[in-house]
C-alpha positions in Angstrom: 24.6 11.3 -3.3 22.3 10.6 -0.4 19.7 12.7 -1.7 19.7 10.4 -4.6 19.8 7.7 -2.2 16.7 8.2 -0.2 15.3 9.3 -3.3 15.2 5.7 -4.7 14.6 4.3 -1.2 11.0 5.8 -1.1 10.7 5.1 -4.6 11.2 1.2 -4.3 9.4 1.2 -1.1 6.4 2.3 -2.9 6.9 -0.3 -5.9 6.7 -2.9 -3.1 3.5 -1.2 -1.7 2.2 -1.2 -5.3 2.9 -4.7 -6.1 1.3 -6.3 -2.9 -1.7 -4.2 -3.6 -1.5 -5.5 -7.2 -1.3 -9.4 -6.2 -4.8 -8.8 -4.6 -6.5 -8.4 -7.9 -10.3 -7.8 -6.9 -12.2 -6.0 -4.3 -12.8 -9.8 -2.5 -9.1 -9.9 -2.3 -8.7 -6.1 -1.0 -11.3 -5.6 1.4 -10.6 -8.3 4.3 -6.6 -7.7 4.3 -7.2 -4.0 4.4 -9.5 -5.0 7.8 -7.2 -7.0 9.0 -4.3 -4.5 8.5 -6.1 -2.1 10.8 -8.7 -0.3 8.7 -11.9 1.0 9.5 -14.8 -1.1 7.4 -16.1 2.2 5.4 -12.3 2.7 5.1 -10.8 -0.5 3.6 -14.4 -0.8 1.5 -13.8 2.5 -0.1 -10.3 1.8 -1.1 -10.7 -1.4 -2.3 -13.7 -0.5 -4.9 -11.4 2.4 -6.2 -10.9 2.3 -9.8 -7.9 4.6 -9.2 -4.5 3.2 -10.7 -2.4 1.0 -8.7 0.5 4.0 -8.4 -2.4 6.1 -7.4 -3.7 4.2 -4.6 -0.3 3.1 -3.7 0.1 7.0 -2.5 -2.6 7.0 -0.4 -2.5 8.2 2.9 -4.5 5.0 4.3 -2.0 2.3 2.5 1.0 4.0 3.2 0.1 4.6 7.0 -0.7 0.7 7.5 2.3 -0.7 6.1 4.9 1.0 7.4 8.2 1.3 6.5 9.3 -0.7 9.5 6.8 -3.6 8.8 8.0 -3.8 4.7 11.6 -4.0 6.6 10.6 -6.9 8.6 9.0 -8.7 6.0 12.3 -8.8 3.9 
């Protein structure tokens, strides 16, 4: 039971990854948050002109290192 547990904690913490990087829609939207979360320009350029899939990208090392589970906690 807490196998399955944790298993569908990391799976709806990365369906709230996925959707924040969906409500940015274009690269203009990407880019500058990805900066402002902490990542280097060549960085936050490169992921945000990716024409990966959203679950893709979600998965990421870089996304999943800058929101952390502890800020998607305090966020709500």
């Amino acid at each position: 039971m807490k196998r399955l547990c944790t298993d569908a904690d990391e799976w709806l913490r990365q369906w709230i990854r996925m959707c924040i990087w969906n409500s940015w829609k274009n690269v203009k939207g990407k880019v500058p948050v990805l900066k402002k979360w902490g990542a280097l320009d060549w960085q936050a350029y490169q992921l945000g002109n990716t024409h990966l899939g959203y679950w893709c990208v979600e998965k990421s090392r870089l996304v999943t290192s800058i929101k952390s589970d502890d800020e998607l906690r305090k966020a709500g």
